[in-house]
C-alpha positions as a Markdown table, in Angstrom:
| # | Residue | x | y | z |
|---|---|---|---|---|
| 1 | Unk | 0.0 | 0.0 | 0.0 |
| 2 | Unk | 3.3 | 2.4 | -0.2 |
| 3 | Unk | 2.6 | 2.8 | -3.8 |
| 4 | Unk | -1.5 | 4.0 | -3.2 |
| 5 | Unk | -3.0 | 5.6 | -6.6 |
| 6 | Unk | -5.4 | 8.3 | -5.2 |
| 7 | Unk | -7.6 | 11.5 | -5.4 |
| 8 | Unk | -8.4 | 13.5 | -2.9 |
| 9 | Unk | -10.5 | 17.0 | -2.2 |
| 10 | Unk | -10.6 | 19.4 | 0.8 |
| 11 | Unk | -14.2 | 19.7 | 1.9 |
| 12 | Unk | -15.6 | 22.4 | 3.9 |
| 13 | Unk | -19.6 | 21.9 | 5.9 |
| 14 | Unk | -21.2 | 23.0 | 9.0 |
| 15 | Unk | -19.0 | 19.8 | 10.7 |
| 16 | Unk | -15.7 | 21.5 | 10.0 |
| 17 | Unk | -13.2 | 21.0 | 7.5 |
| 18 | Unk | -11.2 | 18.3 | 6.3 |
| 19 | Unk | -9.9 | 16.1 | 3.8 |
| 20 | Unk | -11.4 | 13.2 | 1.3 |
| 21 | Unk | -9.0 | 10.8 | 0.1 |
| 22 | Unk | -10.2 | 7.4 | -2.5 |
| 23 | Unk | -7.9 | 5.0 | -4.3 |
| 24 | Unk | -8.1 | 4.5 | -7.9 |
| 25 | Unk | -8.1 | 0.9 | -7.6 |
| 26 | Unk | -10.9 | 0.6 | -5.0 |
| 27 | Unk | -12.7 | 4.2 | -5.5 |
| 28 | Unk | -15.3 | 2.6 | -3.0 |
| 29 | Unk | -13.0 | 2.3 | -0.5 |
| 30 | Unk | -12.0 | 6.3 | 1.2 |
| 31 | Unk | -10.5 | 8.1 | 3.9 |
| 32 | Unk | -11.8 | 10.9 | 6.1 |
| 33 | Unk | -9.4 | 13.4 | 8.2 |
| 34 | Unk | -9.2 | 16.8 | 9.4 |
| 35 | Unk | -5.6 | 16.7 | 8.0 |
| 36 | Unk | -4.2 | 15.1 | 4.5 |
| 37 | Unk | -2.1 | 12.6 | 6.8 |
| 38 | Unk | -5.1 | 11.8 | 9.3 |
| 39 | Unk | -7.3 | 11.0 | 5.7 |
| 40 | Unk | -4.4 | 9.0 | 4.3 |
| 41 | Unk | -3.9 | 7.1 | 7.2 |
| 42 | Unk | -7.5 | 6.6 | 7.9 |
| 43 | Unk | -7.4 | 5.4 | 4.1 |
| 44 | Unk | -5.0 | 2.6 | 4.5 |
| 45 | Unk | -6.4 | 1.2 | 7.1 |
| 46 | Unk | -10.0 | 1.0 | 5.6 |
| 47 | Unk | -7.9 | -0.8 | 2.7 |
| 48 | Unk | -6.5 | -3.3 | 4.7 |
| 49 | Unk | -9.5 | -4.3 | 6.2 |
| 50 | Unk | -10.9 | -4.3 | 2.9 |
| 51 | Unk | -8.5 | -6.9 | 1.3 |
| 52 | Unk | -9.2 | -8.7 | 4.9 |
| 53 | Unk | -12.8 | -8.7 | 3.7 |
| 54 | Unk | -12.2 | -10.1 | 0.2 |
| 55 | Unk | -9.8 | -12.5 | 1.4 |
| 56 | Unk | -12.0 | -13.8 | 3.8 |
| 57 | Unk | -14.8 | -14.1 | 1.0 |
| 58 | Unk | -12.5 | -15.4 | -1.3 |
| 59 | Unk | -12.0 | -18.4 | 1.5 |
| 60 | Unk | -16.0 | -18.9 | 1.9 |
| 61 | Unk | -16.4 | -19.4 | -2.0 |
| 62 | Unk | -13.9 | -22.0 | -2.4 |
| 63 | Unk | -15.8 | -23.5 | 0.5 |
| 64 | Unk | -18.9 | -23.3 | -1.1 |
| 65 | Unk | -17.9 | -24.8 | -4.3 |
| 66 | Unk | -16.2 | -28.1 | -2.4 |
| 67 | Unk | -19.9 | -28.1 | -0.4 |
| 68 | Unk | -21.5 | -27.8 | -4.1 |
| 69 | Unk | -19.6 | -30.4 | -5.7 |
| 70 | Unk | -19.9 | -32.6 | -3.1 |
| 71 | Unk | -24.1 | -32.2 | -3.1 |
| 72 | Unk | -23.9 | -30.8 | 0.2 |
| 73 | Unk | -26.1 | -27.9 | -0.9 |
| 74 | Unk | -27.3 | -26.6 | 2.4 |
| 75 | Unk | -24.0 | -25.7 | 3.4 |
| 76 | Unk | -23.2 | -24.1 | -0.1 |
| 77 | Unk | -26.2 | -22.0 | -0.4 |
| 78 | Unk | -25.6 | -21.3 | 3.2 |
| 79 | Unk | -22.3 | -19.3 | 2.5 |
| 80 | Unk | -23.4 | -18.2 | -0.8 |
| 81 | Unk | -26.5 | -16.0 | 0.4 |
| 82 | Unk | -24.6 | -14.8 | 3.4 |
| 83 | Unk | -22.2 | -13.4 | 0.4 |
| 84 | Unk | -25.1 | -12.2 | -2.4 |
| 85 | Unk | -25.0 | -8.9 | -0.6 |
| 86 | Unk | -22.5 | -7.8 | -2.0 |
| 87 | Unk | -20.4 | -10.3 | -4.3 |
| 88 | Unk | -21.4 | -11.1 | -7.8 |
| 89 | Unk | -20.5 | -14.6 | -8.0 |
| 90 | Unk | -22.3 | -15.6 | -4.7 |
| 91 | Unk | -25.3 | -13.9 | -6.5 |
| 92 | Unk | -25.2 | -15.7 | -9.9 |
| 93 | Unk | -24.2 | -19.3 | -8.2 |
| 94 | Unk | -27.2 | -18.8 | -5.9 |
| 95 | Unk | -29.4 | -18.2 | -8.5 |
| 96 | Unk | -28.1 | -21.3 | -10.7 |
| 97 | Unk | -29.3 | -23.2 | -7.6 |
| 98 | Unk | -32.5 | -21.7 | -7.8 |
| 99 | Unk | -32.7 | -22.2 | -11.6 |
| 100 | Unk | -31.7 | -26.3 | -11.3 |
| 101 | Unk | -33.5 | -26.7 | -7.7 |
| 102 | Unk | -31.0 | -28.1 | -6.2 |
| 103 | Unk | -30.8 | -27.7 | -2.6 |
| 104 | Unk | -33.8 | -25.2 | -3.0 |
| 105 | Unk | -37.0 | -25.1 | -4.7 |
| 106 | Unk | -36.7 | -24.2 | -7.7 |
| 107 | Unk | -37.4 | -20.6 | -8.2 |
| 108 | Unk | -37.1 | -18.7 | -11.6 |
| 109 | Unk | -38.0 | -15.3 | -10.3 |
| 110 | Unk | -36.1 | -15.3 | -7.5 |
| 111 | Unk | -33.0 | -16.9 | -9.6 |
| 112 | Unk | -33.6 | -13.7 | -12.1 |
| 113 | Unk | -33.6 | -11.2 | -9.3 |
| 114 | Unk | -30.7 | -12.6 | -8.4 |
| 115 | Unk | -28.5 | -12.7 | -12.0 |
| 116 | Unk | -30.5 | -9.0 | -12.7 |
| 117 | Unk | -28.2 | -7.4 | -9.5 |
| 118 | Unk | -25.1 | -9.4 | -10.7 |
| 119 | Unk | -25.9 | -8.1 | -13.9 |
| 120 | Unk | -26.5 | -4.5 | -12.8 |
| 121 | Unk | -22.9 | -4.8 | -11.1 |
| 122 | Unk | -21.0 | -5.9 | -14.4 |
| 123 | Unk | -21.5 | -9.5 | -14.0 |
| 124 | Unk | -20.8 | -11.1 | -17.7 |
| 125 | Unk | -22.1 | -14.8 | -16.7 |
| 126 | Unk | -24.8 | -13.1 | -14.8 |
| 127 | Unk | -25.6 | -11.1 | -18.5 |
| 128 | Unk | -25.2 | -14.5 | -20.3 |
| 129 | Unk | -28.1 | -16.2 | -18.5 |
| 130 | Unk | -30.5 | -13.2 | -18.7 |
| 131 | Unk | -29.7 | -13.3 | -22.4 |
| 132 | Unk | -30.4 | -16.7 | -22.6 |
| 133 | Unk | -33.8 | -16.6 | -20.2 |
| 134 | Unk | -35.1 | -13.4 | -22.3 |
| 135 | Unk | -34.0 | -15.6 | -25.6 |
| 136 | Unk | -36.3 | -18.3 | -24.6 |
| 137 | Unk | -39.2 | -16.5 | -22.5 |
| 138 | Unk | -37.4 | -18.6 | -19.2 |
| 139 | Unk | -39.3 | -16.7 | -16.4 |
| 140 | Unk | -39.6 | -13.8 | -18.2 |
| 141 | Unk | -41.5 | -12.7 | -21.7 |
| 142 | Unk | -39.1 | -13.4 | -24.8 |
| 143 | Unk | -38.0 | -10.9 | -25.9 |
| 144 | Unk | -35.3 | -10.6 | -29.2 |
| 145 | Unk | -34.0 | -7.4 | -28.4 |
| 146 | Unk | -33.3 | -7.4 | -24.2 |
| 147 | Unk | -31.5 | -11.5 | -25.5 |
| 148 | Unk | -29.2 | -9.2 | -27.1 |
| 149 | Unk | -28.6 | -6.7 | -25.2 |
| 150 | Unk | -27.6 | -9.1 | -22.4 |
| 151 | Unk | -25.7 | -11.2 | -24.8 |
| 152 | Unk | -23.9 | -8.2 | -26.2 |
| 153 | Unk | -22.5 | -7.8 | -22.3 |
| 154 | Unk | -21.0 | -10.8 | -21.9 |
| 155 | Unk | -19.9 | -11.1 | -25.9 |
| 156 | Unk | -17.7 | -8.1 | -25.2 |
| 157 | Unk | -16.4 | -9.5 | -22.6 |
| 158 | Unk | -14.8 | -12.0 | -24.4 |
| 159 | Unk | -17.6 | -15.6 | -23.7 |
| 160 | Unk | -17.8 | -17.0 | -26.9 |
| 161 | Unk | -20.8 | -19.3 | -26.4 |
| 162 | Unk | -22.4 | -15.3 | -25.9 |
| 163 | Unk | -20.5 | -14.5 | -29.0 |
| 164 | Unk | -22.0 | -17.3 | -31.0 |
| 165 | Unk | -25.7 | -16.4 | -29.9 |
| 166 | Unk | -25.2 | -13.4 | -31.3 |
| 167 | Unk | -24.1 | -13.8 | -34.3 |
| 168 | Unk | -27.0 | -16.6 | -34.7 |
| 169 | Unk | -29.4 | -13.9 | -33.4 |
| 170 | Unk | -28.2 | -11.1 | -35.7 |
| 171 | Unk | -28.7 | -13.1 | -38.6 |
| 172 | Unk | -31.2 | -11.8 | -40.6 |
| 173 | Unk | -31.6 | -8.0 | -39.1 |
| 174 | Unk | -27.8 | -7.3 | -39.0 |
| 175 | Unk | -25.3 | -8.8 | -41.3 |
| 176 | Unk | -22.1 | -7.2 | -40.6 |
| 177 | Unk | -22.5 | -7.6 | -36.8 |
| 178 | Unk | -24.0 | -10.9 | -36.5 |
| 179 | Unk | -20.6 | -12.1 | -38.8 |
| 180 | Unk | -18.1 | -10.1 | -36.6 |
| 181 | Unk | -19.3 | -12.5 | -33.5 |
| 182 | Unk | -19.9 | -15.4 | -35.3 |
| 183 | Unk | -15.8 | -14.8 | -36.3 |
| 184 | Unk | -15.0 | -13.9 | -33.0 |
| 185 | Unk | -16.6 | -16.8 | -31.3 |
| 186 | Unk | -14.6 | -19.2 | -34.5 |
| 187 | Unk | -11.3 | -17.9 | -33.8 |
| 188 | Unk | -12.0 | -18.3 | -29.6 |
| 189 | Unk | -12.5 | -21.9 | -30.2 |
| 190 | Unk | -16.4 | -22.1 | -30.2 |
| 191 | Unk | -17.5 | -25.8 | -31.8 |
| 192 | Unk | -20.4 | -24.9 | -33.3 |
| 193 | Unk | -19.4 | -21.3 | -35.4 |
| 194 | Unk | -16.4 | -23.3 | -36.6 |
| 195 | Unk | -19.2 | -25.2 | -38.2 |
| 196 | Unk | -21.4 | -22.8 | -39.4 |
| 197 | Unk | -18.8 | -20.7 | -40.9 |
| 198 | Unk | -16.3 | -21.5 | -43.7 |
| 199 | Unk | -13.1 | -20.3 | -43.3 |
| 200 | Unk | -10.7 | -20.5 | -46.8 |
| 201 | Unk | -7.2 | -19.0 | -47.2 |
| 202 | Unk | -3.9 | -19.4 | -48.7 |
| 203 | Unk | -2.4 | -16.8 | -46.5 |
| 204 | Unk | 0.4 | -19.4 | -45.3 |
| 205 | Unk | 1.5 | -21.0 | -48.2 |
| 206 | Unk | 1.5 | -17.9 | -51.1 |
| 207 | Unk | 4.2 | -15.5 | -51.1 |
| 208 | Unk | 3.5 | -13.6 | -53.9 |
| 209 | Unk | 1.0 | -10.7 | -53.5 |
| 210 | Unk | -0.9 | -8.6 | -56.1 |
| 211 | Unk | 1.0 | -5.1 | -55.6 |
| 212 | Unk | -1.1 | -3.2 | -58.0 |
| 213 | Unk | -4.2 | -4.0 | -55.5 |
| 214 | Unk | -2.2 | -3.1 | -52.9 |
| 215 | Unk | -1.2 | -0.1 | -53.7 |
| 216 | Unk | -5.0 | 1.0 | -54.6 |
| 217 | Unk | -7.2 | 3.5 | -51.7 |
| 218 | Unk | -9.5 | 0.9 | -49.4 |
| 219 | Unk | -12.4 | 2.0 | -51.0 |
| 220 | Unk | -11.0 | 1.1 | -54.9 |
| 221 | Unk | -9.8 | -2.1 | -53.0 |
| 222 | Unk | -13.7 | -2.7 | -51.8 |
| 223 | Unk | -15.1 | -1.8 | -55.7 |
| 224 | Unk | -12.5 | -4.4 | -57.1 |
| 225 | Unk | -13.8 | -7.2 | -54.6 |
| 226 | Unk | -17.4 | -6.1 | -56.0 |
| 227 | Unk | -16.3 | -6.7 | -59.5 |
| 228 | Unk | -15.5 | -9.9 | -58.6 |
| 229 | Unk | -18.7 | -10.8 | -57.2 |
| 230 | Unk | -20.6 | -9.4 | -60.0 |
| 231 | Unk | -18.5 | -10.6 | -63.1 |
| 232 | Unk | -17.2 | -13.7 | -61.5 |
| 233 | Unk | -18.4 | -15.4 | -58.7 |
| 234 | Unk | -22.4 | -14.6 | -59.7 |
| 235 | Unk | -22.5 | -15.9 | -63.1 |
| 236 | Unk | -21.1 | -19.0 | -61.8 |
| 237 | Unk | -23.5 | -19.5 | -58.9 |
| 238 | Unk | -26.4 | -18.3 | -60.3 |
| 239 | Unk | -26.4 | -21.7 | -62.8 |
| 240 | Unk | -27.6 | -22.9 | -59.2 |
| 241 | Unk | -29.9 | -20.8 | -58.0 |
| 242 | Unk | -27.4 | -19.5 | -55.6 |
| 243 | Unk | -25.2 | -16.7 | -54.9 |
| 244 | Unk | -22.9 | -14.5 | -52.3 |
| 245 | Unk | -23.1 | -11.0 | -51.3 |
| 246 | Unk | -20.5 | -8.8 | -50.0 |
| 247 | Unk | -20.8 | -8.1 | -46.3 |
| 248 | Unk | -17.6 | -6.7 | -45.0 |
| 249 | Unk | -13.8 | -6.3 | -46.9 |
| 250 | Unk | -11.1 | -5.4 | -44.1 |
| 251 | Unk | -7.7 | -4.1 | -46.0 |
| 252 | Unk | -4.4 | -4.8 | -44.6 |
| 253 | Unk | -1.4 | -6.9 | -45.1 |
| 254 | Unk | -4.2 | -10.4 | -45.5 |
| 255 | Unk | -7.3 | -8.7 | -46.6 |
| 256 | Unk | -10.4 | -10.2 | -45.4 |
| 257 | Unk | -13.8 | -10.7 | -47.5 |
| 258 | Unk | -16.4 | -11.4 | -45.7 |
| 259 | Unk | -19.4 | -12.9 | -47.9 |
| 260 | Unk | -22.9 | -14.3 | -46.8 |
| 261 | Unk | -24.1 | -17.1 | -48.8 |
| 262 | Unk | -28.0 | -16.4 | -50.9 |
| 263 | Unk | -30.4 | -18.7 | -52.3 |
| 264 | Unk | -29.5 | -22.3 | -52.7 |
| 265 | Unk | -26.4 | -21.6 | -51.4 |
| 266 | Unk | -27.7 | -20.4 | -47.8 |
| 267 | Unk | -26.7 | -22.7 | -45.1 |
| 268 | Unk | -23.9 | -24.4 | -47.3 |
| 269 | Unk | -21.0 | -25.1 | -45.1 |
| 270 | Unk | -19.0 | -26.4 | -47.5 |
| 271 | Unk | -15.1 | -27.4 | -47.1 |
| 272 | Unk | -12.2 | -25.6 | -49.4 |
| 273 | Unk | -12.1 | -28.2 | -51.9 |
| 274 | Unk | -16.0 | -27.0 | -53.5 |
| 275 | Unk | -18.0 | -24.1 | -53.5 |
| 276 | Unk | -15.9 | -22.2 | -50.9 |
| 277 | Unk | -12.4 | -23.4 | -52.9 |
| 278 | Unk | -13.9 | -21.7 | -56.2 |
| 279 | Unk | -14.8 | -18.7 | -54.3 |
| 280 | Unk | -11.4 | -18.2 | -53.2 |
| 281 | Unk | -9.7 | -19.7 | -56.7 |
| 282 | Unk | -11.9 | -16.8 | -58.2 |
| 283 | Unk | -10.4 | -14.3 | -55.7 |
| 284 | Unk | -7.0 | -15.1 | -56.0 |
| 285 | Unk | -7.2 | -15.1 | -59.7 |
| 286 | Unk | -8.3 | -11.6 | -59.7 |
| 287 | Unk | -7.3 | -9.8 | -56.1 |
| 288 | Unk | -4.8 | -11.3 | -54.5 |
| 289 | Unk | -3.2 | -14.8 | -53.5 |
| 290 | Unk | -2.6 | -13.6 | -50.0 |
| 291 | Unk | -6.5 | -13.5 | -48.6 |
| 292 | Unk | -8.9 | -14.8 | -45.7 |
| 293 | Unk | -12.4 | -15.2 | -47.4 |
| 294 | Unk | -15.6 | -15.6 | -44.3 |
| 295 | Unk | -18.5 | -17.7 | -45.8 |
| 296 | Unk | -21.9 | -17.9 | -44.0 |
């Protein structure tokens, strides 16, 4: 605590004067004192019994999760709700006991009371299960839009199960968003958008790039990807009944051309050696060797 990060104000009221002092990594913690030193002092020690605090806490939840484990549920849901004041975790593990019933009867209100506080606090998991409850009317009306505001939390925070709803949910009202999660969620390991969406490049094996394209302005870059589509790719796909439309192009050392798949192509998840290997045979041809092409 030698090295404290803090702010601090002099205050004057009808109690007298005196000093404020916070840290900047715990801004709820403070310190009160007629003088800076009494403040500062009076600081550090609210600190240290606030690690004490957390420490302590910490030691309860590890308890809690043996007890949990181990079925003892009492015991576990014991700790937890003397925690849910005030910690996030004992919040949204109480309220996943109230959601399975175990230990408890089950209780879907009280178990979204519970995730809404956690939420409320900056709880991703906590936004993650109100998306999923609002996705699925669980407790609460269904509701498209509140699913993704709640999965939008915990997507930015880096859950790619969250990511993956999203893109699935964004499919049809927002293109270019729904594929930025559902690439996101593919490159974080997610199962199921590495099998939704194809991924086709040559970017490790071609040396040779196209330096005339490179050396054109993003937005000649995006019209020349166009062309592609329209002379190229849609002649060929239209035979049938199919086709791709442009949805994002990202410049940069390995451009990126993200495409969405129309007509009888929709929901093709094909591998590199069919559709999704003439797509980027056509691109290469024409653009560049060195390229990342995103099918959905």
């Amino acid at each position: 605590m030698d090295e404290l990060r803090t702010h601090y104000h002099y205050f004057s009221n009808e109690e007298g004067d005196g000093y404020e002092i916070y840290s900047c990594d715990f801004p709820e913690v403070k310190g009160f004192g007629e003088t800076y030193e009494e403040a500062m002092a009076d600081l550090r020690r609210n600190l240290k019994r606030y690690e004490e605090k957390n420490m302590e806490a910490q030691s309860l939840m590890e308890s809690a999760i043996i007890a949990y484990d181990a079925k003892d549920y009492p015991k576990a849901k014991a700790i937890w709700e003397s925690l849910s004041a005030t910690d996030t975790d004992a919040m949204v593990n109480l309220g996943t006991m109230y959601v399975k019933g175990f230990g408890v009867a089950k209780n879907i209100q009280t178990a979204y009371a519970l995730f809404n506080r956690a939420a409320e606090q900056g709880h991703e998991v906590a936004s993650f299960y109100l998306g999923g409850m609002y996705e699925n009317g669980i407790g609460v009306s269904a509701s498209k839009e509140e699913s993704i505001r709640y999965y939008t939390v915990a997507a930015e925070a880096n859950m790619p199960t969250a990511q993956l709803k999203l893109g699935i949910l964004l499919r049809n009202d927002d293109v270019l968003n729904s594929m930025k999660w559902m690439i996101r969620a593919a490159h974080a390991g997610e199962a199921q958008a590495h099998s939704l969406l194809t991924y086709v490049s040559n970017q490790n094996t071609a040396n040779d790039i196209n330096v005339a394209f490179r050396m054109m302005d993003e937005a000649s870059q995006y019209a020349k990807v166009e062309s592609v589509i329209r002379d190229n790719l849609a002649p060929i796909l239209a035979s049938d009944g199919g086709g791709v439309e442009l949805v994002n192009f990202v410049s940069g050392d390995t451009p990126e051309i993200w495409l969405r798949y129309l007509g009888a192509c929709s929901g093709c998840h094909l591998g590199p050696t069919s559709t999704a290997g003439m797509i980027l045979e056509q691109f290469e041809n024409v653009i560049d060797k060195r390229i990342v092409i995103y099918l959905w």
